[in-house]
C-alpha positions as CSV (number, residue, x, y, z in Angstrom):
1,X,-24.3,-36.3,7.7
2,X,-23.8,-39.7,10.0
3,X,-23.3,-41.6,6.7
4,X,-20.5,-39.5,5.5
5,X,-19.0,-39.7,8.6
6,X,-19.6,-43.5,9.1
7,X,-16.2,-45.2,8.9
8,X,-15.6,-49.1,8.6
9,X,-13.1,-50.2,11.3
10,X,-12.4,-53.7,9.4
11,X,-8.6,-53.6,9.0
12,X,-8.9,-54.4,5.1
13,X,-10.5,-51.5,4.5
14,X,-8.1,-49.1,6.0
15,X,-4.9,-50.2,6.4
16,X,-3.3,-49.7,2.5
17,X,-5.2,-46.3,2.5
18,X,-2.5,-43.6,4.0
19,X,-5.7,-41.1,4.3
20,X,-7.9,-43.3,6.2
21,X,-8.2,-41.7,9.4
22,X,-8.7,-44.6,11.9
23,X,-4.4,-45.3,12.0
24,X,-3.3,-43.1,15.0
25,X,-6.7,-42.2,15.7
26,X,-10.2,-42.9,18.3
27,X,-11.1,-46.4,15.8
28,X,-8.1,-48.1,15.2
29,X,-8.1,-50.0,18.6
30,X,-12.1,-50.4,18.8
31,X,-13.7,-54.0,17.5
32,X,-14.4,-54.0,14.0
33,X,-18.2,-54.8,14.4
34,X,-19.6,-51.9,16.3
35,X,-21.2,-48.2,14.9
36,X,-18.2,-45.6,14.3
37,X,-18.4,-42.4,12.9
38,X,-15.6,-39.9,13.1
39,X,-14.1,-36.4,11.6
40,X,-10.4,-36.6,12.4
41,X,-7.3,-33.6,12.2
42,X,-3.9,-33.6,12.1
43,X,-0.8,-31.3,11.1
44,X,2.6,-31.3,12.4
45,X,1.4,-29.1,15.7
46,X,-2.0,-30.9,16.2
47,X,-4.2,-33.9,16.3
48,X,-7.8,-34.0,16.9
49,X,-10.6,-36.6,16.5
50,X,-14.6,-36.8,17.2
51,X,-16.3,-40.0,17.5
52,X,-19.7,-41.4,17.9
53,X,-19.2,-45.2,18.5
54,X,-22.4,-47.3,19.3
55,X,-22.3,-50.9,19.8
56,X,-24.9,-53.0,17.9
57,X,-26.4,-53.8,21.2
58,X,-26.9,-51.0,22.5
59,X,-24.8,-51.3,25.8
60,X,-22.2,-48.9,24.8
61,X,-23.8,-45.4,23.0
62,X,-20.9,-42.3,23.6
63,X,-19.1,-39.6,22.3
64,X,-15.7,-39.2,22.6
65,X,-13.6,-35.7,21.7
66,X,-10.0,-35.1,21.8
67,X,-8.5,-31.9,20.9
68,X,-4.6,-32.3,21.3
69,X,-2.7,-29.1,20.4
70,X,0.8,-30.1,20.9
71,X,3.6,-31.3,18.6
72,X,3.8,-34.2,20.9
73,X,0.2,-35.7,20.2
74,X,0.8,-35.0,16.6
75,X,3.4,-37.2,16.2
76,X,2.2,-39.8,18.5
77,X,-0.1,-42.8,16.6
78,X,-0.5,-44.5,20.0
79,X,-1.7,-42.2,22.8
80,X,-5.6,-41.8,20.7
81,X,-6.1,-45.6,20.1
82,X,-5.0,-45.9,23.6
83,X,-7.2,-43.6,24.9
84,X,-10.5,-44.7,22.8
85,X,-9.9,-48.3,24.1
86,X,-9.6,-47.0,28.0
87,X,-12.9,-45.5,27.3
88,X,-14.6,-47.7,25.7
89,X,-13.8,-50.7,28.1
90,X,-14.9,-48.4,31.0
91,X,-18.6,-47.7,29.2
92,X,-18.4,-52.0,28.4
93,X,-17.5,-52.2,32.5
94,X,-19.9,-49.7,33.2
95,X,-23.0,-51.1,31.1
96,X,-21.7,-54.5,32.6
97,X,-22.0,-53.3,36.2
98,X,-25.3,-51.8,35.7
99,X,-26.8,-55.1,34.6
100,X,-25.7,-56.9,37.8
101,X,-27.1,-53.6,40.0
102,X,-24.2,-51.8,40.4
103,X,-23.8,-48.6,40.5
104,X,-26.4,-48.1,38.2
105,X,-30.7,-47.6,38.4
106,X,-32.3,-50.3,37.9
């Protein structure tokens, strides 16, 4: 099931395809060379996206969910890329914190 889900955020592969599901979504602001896997929804009332995004190091492993049922969100391409990049920034920060021995176990 990861396979099928498994989508490539490389801009070449997505951007002349008008069903891609990464424009307006969780991937289209994420780096290109990490793990993301995604099942996306949209109609003209909703917009909804689950990720799984996994760096290749290992310092950033989450899931992300975002069930938007408003006509608003559904015709907004920004607020989802925004939002995935918020988070994953704050997992980067928080795996970088952690290394130095803050607020983390060590």
């Amino acid at each position: 099931m990861a396979y099928l889900l498994t989508r490539d955020l490389t801009p070449e592969a997505w951007q002349n395809d008008p069903y891609n599901g990464i424009k307006g979504f969780l991937g289209e602001s994420l780096p290109s060379n990490i793990y993301f896997g995604s099942k996306v929804g949209f109609t003209s009332k909703h917009r909804m996206d689950v990720a799984f995004v996994r760096t290749l190091d290992d310092k950033a492993i989450y899931i992300l969910a975002v069930f938007a049922e408003d006509r608003a969100y559904a015709t907004d391409e920004k607020i989802f890329p925004k939002l995935s990049r918020h988070v994953y920034d704050r997992m980067m920060a928080l795996n970088s914190s952690r290394k130095d021995g803050v607020g983390g176990r060590e």
